[in-house]
NUFITI-393039 format. One record per residue (C-alpha): x, y, z; residue number from 1. Coordinates in steps of 0.001 Angstrom, whole numbers, plus 500000, padded with zeros to 6 digits. Layout:
# NUFITI-393039
X;Y;Z;NUM
...
This chain:
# NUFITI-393039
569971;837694;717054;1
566237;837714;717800;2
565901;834732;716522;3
568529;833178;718914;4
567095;834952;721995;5
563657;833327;721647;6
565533;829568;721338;7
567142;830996;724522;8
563854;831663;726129;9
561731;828699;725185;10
564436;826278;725885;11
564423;827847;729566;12
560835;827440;730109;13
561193;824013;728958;14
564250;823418;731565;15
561941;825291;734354;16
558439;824198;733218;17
558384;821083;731821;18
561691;819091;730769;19
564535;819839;728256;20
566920;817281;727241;21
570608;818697;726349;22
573286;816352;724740;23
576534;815817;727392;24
578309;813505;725836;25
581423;815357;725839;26
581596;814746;729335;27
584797;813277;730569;28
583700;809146;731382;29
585773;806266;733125;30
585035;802883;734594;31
587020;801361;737604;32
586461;797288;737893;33
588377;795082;739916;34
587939;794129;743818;35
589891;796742;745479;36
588253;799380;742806;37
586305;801384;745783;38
588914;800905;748266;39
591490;802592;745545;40
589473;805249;744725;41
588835;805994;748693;42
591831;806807;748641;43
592284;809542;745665;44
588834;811246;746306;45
587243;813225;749261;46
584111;811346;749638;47
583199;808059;750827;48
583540;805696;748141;49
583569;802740;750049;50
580386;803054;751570;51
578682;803164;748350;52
575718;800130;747628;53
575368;798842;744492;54
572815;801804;742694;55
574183;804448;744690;56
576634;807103;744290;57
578347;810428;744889;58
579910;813436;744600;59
583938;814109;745036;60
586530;816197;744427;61
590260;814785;743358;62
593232;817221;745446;63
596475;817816;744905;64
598729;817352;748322;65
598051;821213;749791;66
593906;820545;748875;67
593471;822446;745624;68
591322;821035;742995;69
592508;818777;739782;70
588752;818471;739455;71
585539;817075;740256;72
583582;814381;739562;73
580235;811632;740059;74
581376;808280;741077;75
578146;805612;740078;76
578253;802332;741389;77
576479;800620;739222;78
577136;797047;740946;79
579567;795769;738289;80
581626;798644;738407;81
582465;802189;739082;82
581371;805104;736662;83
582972;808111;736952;84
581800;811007;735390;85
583805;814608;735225;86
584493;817720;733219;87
586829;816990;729907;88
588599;820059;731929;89
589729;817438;734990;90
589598;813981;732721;91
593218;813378;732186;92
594452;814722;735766;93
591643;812115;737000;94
592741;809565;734340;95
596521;809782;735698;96
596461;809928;738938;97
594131;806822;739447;98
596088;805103;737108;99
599470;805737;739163;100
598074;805007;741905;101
596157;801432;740642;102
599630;799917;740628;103
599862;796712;742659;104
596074;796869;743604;105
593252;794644;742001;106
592089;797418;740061;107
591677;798098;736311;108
590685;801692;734823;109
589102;801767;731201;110
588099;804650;728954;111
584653;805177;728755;112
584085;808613;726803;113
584079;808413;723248;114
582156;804890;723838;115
579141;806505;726115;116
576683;808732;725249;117
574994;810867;728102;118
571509;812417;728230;119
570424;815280;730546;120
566714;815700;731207;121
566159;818403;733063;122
563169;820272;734429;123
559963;819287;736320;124
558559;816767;734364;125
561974;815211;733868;126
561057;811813;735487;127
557722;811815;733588;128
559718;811953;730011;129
562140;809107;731098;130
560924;805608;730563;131
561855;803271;733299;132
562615;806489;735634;133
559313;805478;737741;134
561760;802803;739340;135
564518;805575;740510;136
564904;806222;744114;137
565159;810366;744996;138
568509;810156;746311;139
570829;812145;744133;140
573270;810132;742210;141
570992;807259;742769;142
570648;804740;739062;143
568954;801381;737863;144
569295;800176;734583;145
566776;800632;731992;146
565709;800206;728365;147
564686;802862;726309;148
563731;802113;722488;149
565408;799330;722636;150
568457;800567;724063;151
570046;799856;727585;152
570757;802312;729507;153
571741;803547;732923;154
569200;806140;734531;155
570945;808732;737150;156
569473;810513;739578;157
570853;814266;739524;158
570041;817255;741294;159
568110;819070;738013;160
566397;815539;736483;161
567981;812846;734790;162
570984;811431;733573;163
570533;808613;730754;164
573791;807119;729607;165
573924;805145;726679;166
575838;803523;724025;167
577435;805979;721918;168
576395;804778;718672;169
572699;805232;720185;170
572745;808520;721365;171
570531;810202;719002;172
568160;807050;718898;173
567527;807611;722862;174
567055;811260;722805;175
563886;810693;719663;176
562575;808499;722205;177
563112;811098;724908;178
561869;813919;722315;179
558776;811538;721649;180
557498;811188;725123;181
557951;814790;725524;182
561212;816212;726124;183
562515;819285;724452;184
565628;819256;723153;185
567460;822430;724385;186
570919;824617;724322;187
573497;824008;726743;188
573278;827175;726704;189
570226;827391;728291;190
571120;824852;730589;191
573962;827221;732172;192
571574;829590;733092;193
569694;827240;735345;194
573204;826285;736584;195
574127;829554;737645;196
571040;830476;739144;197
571171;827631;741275;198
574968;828398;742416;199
576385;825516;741103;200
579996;826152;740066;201
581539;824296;737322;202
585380;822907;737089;203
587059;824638;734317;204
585059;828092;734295;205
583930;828912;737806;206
586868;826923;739976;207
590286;825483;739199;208
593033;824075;740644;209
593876;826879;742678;210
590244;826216;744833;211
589713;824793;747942;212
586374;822677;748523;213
585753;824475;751272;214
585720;827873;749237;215
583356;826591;746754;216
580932;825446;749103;217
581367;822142;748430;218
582643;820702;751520;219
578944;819023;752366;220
578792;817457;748898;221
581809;816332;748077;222
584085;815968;751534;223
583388;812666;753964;224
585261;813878;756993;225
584680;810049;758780;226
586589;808300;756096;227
590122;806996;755928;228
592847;808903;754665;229
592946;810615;750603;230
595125;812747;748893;231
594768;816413;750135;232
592564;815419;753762;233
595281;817719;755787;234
594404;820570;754397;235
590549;820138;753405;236
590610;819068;757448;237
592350;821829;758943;238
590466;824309;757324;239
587002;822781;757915;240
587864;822384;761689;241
589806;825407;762644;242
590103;827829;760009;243
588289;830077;757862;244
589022;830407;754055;245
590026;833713;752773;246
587586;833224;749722;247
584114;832173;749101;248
582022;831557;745927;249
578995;834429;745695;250
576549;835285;742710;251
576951;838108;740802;252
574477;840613;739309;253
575829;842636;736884;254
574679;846151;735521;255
575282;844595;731834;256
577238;841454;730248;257
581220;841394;730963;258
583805;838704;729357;259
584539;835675;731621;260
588042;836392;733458;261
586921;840213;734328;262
588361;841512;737462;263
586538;842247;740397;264
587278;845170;742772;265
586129;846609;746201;266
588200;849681;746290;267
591427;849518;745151;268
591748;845902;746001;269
591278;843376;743118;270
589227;840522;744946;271
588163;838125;742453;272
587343;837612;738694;273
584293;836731;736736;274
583341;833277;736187;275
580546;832035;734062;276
577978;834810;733035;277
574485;834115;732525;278
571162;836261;731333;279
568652;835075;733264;280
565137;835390;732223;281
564482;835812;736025;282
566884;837267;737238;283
568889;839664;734606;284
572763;839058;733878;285
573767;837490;736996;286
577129;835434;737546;287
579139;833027;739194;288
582225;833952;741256;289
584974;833183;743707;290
585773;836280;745747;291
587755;837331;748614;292
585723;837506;751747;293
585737;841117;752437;294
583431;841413;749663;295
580661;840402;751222;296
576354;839749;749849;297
575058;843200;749368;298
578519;845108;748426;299
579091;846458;745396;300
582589;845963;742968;301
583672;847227;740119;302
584263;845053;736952;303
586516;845295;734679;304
589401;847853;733845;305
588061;850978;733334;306
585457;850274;736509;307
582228;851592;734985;308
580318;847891;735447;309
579291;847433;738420;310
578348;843837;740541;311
576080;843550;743514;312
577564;840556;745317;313
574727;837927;746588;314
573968;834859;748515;315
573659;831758;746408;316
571043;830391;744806;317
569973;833510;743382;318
566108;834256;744587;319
């Protein structure tokens, strides 16, 4: 155990201090060629696909008809296609309903995950451990292609570092390099800590297809509200313009470690449940959550069944 809490530690100074490298490969991956590929996928996602340059990119959710999320995901335009990136959680909901609707259109979807490897480098000193990332812009989602040992790749801009994906077969091969010029390889883990502590909620453990954008703050990342028409704009629209939604997504500190899925309670009112838990060298166990909005930063709910946990809810990022 003490052994595995010091790996914790040191791999989160290297993700805060310098730059760790964690292995995402599992990460669901598709590629959309073709001439009408942008102007299909304007139409499944929320953001502006369309408007995308070659080496550019963004983030989007994909909505059922009344809003809620199937998922969310990175769309790369690369210049010779579209890479989409996404939780395994939301891969075959994106998978089918891009292929249903790429019927009549010139558009062709291909399976890109077991045949891509992706790199995160994350930290500080992530652009200095990244050959070829001198040449990225500073725009998130932002890429060029690159070599690394040999390899070509695609460098991504992200909000934490860098992406680097790869051949699969080359994976390991571009994370010695990585590892070489100074990277340290790290836990994922220890990568969801510096997730949660900067309020970033992930598909699958902190929202799910019964979440609005809006409630998981995502509306000014993933939500174009000048485009054309997408599956699920009515609602995302009328709730941006004239309503307000009955749930947000806080931080959490808890008095001690719970089990994901925990109910939350302000009273006698259930108001949310646990997402993904974190112990934060900075900040102590701390959380991710979406809760009703009468539980506002600053009150205090009860976790759990039997109520004796306790969580302060906060304003995210946690400071």
């Amino acid at each position: 155990m003490a052994a595995t809490t010091d790996r914790l530690a040191s791999s989160y100074r290297a993700l805060t201090e310098r730059a760790g490298v964690v292995d995402r490969s599992e990460l669901g991956k598709l590629a959309l060629t073709g001439t009408q590929a942008a102007e299909l996928l304007n139409g499944q996602v929320s953001n502006d696909v369309e408007a995308l340059a070659p080496g550019t990119g963004c983030y989007a959710t994909l909505l059922t008809n009344k809003g809620k999320m199937l998922g969310d995901l990175r769309v790369l335009a690369t210049g010779d296609e579209l890479l989409l990136v996404c939780e395994r959680a939301a891969l075959q909901a994106l998978f089918d309903q891009i292929r249903r609707g790429a019927i009549g259109w010139d558009a062709e979807l291909h399976k890109r995950t077991l045949q891509q490897g992706l790199l995160s480098v994350i930290g500080p000193h992530a652009r200095a451990v990244v050959p070829g990332a001198e040449a990225l812009p500073t725009d998130e989602h932002a890429s060029v292609a690159g070599e690394i040992a040999g390899v070509r790749v695609l460098l991504v801009v992200t909000d934490v570092g860098v992406d680097v994906v790869c051949p699969a077969e080359d994976t390991a091969r571009v994370q010695d390099a990585l590892l070489a010029a100074g990277a340290v390889a790290v836990d994922e883990a220890a990568a969801e800590i510096v997730r949660v502590e900067s309020g970033r909620p992930r598909y699958g453990l902190d929202v799910d297809d019964t979440t609005i954008p809006q409630e998981a703050g995502l509306n000014s990342r993933a939500v174009s509200f000048t485009k054309g028409c997408y599956v699920g704009q009515e609602t995302v629209a009328r709730l941006h313009w004239r309503g307000k939604p009955n749930r947000h997504l806080r931080g959490l500190r808890l008095s001690e470690p719970v089990e994901p899925g925990a109910p939350l309670r302000l009273g006698d009112r259930e108001v949310g449940k646990v997402g993904t838990i974190a112990v934060s060298p900075r900040h102590g166990v701390i959380a991710l959550a979406i809760v009703r909005r009468e539980a506002g930063p600053g009150d205090t709910l009860a976790v759990g069944e039997g109520g004796a946990l306790t969580a302060q809810v906060v304003d995210l990022p946690f400071g």
